[in-house]
C-alpha positions in Angstrom: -58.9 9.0 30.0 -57.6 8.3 33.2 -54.2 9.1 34.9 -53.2 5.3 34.6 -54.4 4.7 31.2 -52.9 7.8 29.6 -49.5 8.6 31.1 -46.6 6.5 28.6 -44.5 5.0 31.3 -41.0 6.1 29.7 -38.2 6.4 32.4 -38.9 10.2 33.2 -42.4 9.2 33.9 -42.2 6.1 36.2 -42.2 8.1 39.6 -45.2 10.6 38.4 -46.8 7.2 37.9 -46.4 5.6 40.5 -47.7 8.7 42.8 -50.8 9.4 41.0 -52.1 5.9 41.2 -51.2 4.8 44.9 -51.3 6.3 48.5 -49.2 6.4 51.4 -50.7 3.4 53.6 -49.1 1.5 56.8 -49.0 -2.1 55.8 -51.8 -4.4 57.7 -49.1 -7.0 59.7 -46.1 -4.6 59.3 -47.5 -0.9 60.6 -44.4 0.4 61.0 -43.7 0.7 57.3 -45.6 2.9 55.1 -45.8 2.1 51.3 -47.2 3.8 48.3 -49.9 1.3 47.6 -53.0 1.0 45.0 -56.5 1.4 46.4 -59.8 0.9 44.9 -59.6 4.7 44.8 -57.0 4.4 42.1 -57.5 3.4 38.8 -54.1 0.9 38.4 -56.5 -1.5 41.0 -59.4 -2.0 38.4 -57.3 -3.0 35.3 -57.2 -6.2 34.1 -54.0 -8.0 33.0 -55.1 -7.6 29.4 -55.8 -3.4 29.7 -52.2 -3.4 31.1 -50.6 -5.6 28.5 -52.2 -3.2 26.0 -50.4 -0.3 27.5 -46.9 -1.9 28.1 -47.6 -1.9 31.8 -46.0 -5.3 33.4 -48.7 -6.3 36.0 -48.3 -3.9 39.4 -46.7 -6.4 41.7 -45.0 -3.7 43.4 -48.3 -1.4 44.2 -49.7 -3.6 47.0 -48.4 -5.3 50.0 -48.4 -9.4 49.3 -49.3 -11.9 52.2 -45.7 -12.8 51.9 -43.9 -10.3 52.2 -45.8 -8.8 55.2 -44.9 -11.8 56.9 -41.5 -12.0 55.9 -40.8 -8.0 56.9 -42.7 -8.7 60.5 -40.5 -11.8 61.0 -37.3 -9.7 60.2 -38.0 -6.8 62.8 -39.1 -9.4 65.4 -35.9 -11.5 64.7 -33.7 -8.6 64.1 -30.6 -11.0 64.6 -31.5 -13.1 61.3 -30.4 -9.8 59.0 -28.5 -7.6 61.7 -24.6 -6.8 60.2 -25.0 -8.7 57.2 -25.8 -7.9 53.6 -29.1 -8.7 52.6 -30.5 -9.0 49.2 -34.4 -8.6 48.6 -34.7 -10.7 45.4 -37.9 -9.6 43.2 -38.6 -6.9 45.7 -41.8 -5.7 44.6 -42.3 -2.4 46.8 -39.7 -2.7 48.6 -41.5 -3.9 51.8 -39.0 -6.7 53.3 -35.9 -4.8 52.2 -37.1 -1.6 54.2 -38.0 -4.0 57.2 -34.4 -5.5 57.1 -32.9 -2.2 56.7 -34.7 -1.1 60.0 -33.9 -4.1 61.7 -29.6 -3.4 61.1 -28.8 -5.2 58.2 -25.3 -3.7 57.3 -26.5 -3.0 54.0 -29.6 -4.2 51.6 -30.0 -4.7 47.5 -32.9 -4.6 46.4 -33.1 -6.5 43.1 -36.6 -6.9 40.5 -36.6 -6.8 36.8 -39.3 -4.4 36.8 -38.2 -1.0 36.3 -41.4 0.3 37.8 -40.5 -1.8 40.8 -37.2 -0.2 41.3 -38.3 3.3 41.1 -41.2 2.0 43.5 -38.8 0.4 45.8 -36.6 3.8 46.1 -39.9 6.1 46.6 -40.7 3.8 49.1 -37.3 3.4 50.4 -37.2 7.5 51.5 -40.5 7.8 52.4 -39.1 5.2 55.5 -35.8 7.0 55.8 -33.9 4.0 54.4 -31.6 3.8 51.6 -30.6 0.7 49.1 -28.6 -0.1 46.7 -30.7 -0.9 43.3 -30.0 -4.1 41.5 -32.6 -3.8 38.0 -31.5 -7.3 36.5 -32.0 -11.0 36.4 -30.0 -12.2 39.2 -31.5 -15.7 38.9 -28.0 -17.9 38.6 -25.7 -15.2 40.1 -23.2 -17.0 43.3 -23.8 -13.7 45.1 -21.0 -13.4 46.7 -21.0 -9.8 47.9 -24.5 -11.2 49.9 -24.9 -13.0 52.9 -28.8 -13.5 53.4 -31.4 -13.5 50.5 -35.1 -12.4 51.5 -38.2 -13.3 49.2 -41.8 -13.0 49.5 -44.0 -14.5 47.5 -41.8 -15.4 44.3 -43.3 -19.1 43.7 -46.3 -18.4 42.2 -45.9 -20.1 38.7 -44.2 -23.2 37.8 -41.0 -22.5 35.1 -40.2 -19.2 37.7 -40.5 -21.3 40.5 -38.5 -24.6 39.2 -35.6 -22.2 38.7 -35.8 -19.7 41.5 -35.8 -22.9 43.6 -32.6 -24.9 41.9 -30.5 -21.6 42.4 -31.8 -21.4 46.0 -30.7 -24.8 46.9 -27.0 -24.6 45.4 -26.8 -20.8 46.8 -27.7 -22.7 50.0 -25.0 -25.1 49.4 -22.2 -22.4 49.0 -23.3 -20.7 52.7 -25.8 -18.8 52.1 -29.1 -18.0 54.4 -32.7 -17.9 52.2 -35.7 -16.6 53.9 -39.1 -16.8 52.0 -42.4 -15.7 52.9 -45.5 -17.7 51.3 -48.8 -18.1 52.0 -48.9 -21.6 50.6 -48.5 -20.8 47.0 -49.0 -23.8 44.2 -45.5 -24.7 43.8 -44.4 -23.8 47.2 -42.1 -27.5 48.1 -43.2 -29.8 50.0 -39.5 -30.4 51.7 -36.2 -28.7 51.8 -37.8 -25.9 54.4 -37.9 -25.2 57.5 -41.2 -23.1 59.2 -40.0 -20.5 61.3 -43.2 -18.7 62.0 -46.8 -18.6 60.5 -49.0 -15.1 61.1 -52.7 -14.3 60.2 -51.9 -11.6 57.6 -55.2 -9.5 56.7 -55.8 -9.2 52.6 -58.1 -8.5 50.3 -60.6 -11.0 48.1 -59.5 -9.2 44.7 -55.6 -10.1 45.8 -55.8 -13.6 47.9 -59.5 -15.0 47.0 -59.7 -14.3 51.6 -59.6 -11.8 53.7 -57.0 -13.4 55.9 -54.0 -15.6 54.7 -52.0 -17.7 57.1 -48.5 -17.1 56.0 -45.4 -18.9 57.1 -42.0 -17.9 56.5 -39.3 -20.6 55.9 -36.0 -21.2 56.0 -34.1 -23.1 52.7 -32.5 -25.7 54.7 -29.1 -27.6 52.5 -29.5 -29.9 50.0 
Protein backbone atom coordinates (compact mmCIF):
# COMPACT_ATOMS: atom_id res chain seq x y z
CA UNK A 1 0.00 0.00 0.00
CA UNK A 2 1.30 3.23 -0.84
CA UNK A 3 2.34 6.28 1.22
CA UNK A 4 -0.91 8.23 0.05
CA UNK A 5 -3.34 5.40 0.44
CA UNK A 6 -2.16 4.27 3.85
CA UNK A 7 -1.22 7.29 6.05
CA UNK A 8 -4.90 8.32 8.14
CA UNK A 9 -4.71 12.05 7.63
CA UNK A 10 -5.51 13.04 11.43
CA UNK A 11 -4.10 16.48 12.35
CA UNK A 12 -0.58 15.18 13.55
CA UNK A 13 -0.30 13.61 10.17
CA UNK A 14 -1.28 16.28 7.64
CA UNK A 15 2.39 17.78 7.17
CA UNK A 16 4.09 14.11 6.87
CA UNK A 17 1.41 13.94 4.18
CA UNK A 18 1.73 16.38 2.41
CA UNK A 19 5.79 15.97 2.09
CA UNK A 20 5.70 12.43 1.10
CA UNK A 21 3.42 12.96 -1.84
CA UNK A 22 4.76 16.28 -3.43
CA UNK A 23 8.13 17.99 -4.36
CA UNK A 24 9.56 21.24 -4.08
CA UNK A 25 8.91 22.72 -7.77
CA UNK A 26 9.20 26.57 -9.10
CA UNK A 27 5.78 27.29 -10.46
CA UNK A 28 5.76 27.42 -14.51
CA UNK A 29 4.45 31.51 -14.89
CA UNK A 30 5.62 32.41 -11.31
CA UNK A 31 9.47 30.91 -10.91
CA UNK A 32 10.14 32.83 -8.12
CA UNK A 33 7.92 30.86 -5.82
CA UNK A 34 8.59 27.32 -5.06
CA UNK A 35 5.73 25.04 -3.90
CA UNK A 36 5.33 21.54 -2.66
CA UNK A 37 3.49 20.18 -5.58
CA UNK A 38 2.19 16.57 -6.79
CA UNK A 39 3.96 14.98 -9.72
CA UNK A 40 3.26 11.90 -11.61
CA UNK A 41 6.04 10.57 -9.47
CA UNK A 42 3.75 10.77 -6.50
CA UNK A 43 1.00 8.60 -5.90
CA UNK A 44 -1.78 11.56 -4.66
CA UNK A 45 -1.53 12.49 -8.82
CA UNK A 46 -3.06 9.09 -9.94
CA UNK A 47 -6.17 8.86 -7.63
CA UNK A 48 -9.28 9.39 -8.68
CA UNK A 49 -11.90 11.43 -6.91
CA UNK A 50 -13.70 8.26 -5.86
CA UNK A 51 -10.12 6.45 -4.18
CA UNK A 52 -9.93 9.79 -2.31
CA UNK A 53 -13.50 9.99 -1.17
CA UNK A 54 -12.94 6.47 0.09
CA UNK A 55 -10.11 7.55 2.31
CA UNK A 56 -11.60 10.87 3.69
CA UNK A 57 -9.21 12.78 1.48
CA UNK A 58 -11.00 16.13 0.10
CA UNK A 59 -9.71 16.32 -3.49
CA UNK A 60 -5.89 17.88 -3.49
CA UNK A 61 -6.65 21.39 -4.74
CA UNK A 62 -3.82 22.59 -2.81
CA UNK A 63 -1.01 20.10 -4.32
CA UNK A 64 -0.62 21.77 -7.74
CA UNK A 65 -0.32 25.13 -9.07
CA UNK A 66 -3.93 26.21 -11.00
CA UNK A 67 -3.80 28.35 -14.28
CA UNK A 68 -5.37 30.97 -12.02
CA UNK A 69 -3.60 31.43 -9.56
CA UNK A 70 -0.23 31.54 -11.42
CA UNK A 71 -1.65 34.32 -13.20
CA UNK A 72 -3.01 36.00 -10.41
CA UNK A 73 0.57 35.72 -8.23
CA UNK A 74 2.57 36.98 -11.60
CA UNK A 75 0.09 39.89 -11.90
CA UNK A 76 0.62 40.80 -8.11
CA UNK A 77 4.55 40.95 -8.22
CA UNK A 78 4.49 42.79 -11.60
CA UNK A 79 1.82 45.25 -10.11
CA UNK A 80 3.26 45.34 -6.70
CA UNK A 81 1.24 48.64 -6.00
CA UNK A 82 -2.29 46.67 -6.24
CA UNK A 83 -1.40 44.70 -2.75
CA UNK A 84 1.63 46.97 -1.35
CA UNK A 85 0.59 48.32 2.53
CA UNK A 86 -2.61 46.83 2.61
CA UNK A 87 -4.10 43.69 4.05
CA UNK A 88 -4.74 41.05 1.73
CA UNK A 89 -6.78 38.08 2.10
CA UNK A 90 -6.22 34.89 -0.20
CA UNK A 91 -9.74 33.37 -0.06
CA UNK A 92 -9.69 29.47 -0.83
CA UNK A 93 -5.95 29.58 -1.03
CA UNK A 94 -5.17 26.27 -2.14
CA UNK A 95 -1.15 26.18 -1.70
CA UNK A 96 -0.78 29.16 -0.87
CA UNK A 97 0.64 30.48 -4.20
CA UNK A 98 -1.03 34.15 -4.58
CA UNK A 99 -0.81 34.89 -0.89
CA UNK A 100 3.10 34.13 -0.95
CA UNK A 101 3.29 36.33 -4.28
CA UNK A 102 1.43 39.21 -2.43
CA UNK A 103 3.41 38.84 0.63
CA UNK A 104 6.64 39.29 -1.61
CA UNK A 105 5.28 41.99 -3.36
CA UNK A 106 4.68 44.29 0.41
CA UNK A 107 1.32 43.60 1.31
CA UNK A 108 1.33 44.87 5.00
CA UNK A 109 -0.01 41.63 5.95
CA UNK A 110 -1.85 38.49 4.21
CA UNK A 111 -4.69 35.79 5.48
CA UNK A 112 -4.80 33.10 3.93
CA UNK A 113 -8.22 31.46 4.31
CA UNK A 114 -9.56 27.57 2.81
CA UNK A 115 -11.78 25.22 4.46
CA UNK A 116 -9.40 22.55 3.87
CA UNK A 117 -7.34 21.70 6.62
CA UNK A 118 -4.84 19.96 4.39
CA UNK A 119 -4.77 23.33 2.55
CA UNK A 120 -3.88 25.29 5.55
CA UNK A 121 -1.11 23.11 6.69
CA UNK A 122 -0.05 23.19 2.82
CA UNK A 123 -0.28 26.90 2.67
CA UNK A 124 2.08 27.32 5.93
CA UNK A 125 4.73 24.57 4.62
CA UNK A 126 4.70 26.50 1.64
CA UNK A 127 4.52 29.73 3.28
CA UNK A 128 8.39 28.98 5.05
CA UNK A 129 9.76 27.30 2.38
CA UNK A 130 9.51 31.15 0.67
CA UNK A 131 10.39 32.89 3.87
CA UNK A 132 6.93 34.36 4.26
CA UNK A 133 4.64 34.26 7.03
CA UNK A 134 0.48 34.41 7.26
CA UNK A 135 -1.95 34.52 9.37
CA UNK A 136 -4.27 31.25 8.93
CA UNK A 137 -7.93 31.69 8.49
CA UNK A 138 -9.39 27.58 8.38
CA UNK A 139 -13.19 28.67 8.05
CA UNK A 140 -16.02 29.59 5.79
CA UNK A 141 -15.62 33.18 5.25
CA UNK A 142 -18.17 33.27 2.40
CA UNK A 143 -20.68 36.19 3.86
CA UNK A 144 -18.08 37.73 6.36
CA UNK A 145 -17.90 42.18 5.70
CA UNK A 146 -14.17 41.64 6.23
CA UNK A 147 -13.39 44.48 7.67
CA UNK A 148 -9.91 43.99 9.08
CA UNK A 149 -9.16 43.39 4.91
CA UNK A 150 -8.55 45.69 2.26
CA UNK A 151 -8.02 43.56 -1.00
CA UNK A 152 -9.30 39.89 -1.54
CA UNK A 153 -7.21 37.69 -4.06
CA UNK A 154 -8.78 34.42 -5.67
CA UNK A 155 -7.73 32.08 -8.26
CA UNK A 156 -9.66 29.89 -9.69
CA UNK A 157 -12.69 29.64 -7.21
CA UNK A 158 -15.71 29.55 -9.98
CA UNK A 159 -15.59 26.30 -11.12
CA UNK A 160 -19.09 25.02 -10.15
CA UNK A 161 -22.31 26.68 -10.11
CA UNK A 162 -23.99 26.86 -6.27
CA UNK A 163 -20.05 27.90 -5.13
CA UNK A 164 -19.79 30.20 -7.72
CA UNK A 165 -23.51 31.95 -7.39
CA UNK A 166 -22.53 32.69 -3.91
CA UNK A 167 -18.82 33.42 -3.92
CA UNK A 168 -20.01 35.99 -6.61
CA UNK A 169 -23.15 37.79 -4.63
CA UNK A 170 -20.72 38.29 -1.53
CA UNK A 171 -18.07 39.65 -4.08
CA UNK A 172 -20.26 42.20 -5.48
CA UNK A 173 -21.72 43.68 -1.96
CA UNK A 174 -18.00 43.37 -0.50
CA UNK A 175 -17.34 45.47 -3.53
CA UNK A 176 -19.96 47.72 -2.64
CA UNK A 177 -18.67 48.43 0.92
CA UNK A 178 -14.88 49.51 -0.58
CA UNK A 179 -13.40 46.63 -1.10
CA UNK A 180 -10.76 45.58 -4.06
CA UNK A 181 -11.40 41.75 -5.59
CA UNK A 182 -8.78 40.32 -7.77
CA UNK A 183 -9.55 36.89 -9.53
CA UNK A 184 -7.58 34.87 -11.66
CA UNK A 185 -9.52 32.42 -14.25
CA UNK A 186 -8.78 30.86 -17.13
CA UNK A 187 -12.38 31.10 -18.42
CA UNK A 188 -14.02 28.74 -16.09
CA UNK A 189 -17.94 27.77 -16.73
CA UNK A 190 -19.51 30.17 -14.62
CA UNK A 191 -16.90 32.82 -14.84
CA UNK A 192 -19.58 36.25 -15.51
CA UNK A 193 -19.96 37.57 -18.43
CA UNK A 194 -20.04 41.35 -16.89
CA UNK A 195 -19.29 43.07 -13.68
CA UNK A 196 -15.26 42.67 -14.50
CA UNK A 197 -12.72 44.29 -15.60
CA UNK A 198 -9.50 42.38 -17.54
CA UNK A 199 -6.42 43.53 -16.30
CA UNK A 200 -4.05 41.22 -17.99
CA UNK A 201 -4.22 37.79 -19.81
CA UNK A 202 -0.90 35.44 -19.75
CA UNK A 203 -0.12 32.12 -21.60
CA UNK A 204 0.20 29.96 -18.37
CA UNK A 205 1.79 26.36 -19.21
CA UNK A 206 -0.39 23.20 -17.63
CA UNK A 207 -0.84 20.00 -17.86
CA UNK A 208 -3.73 17.75 -19.99
CA UNK A 209 -4.60 15.68 -16.77
CA UNK A 210 -5.32 19.33 -14.96
CA UNK A 211 -6.66 21.79 -17.81
CA UNK A 212 -7.66 19.25 -20.89
CA UNK A 213 -4.18 21.80 -22.72
CA UNK A 214 -0.97 22.33 -22.27
CA UNK A 215 -1.35 26.07 -22.24
CA UNK A 216 -4.28 28.08 -20.70
CA UNK A 217 -4.81 31.74 -21.52
CA UNK A 218 -5.57 33.23 -18.22
CA UNK A 219 -6.86 36.66 -17.40
CA UNK A 220 -7.04 38.25 -14.18
CA UNK A 221 -9.93 40.67 -13.41
CA UNK A 222 -10.91 43.12 -11.44
CA UNK A 223 -14.79 43.00 -9.51
CA UNK A 224 -15.80 46.37 -10.70
CA UNK A 225 -19.27 47.92 -8.32
CA UNK A 226 -22.50 46.93 -8.71
Amino acid sequence: MDKATSLKLEPGNRRQFILENTELLPCPLVPEVRLHVASKLYPLWHLTEDQLEDRGLPPPFWAFAWAGGQALARYILDEPEEVAGKRILDFATGSGLVGIAAKSAGAACVGVNDIDPIAIEAAEINAKANHQEFLFLPHNMIGDPLEDWDVLVTGDILYEQPLADDVLRWFRALVESGKSILIGDPGRTYLPKSGLEKLVTYAVKTTRELEDTDVRCTSVWRVNPP
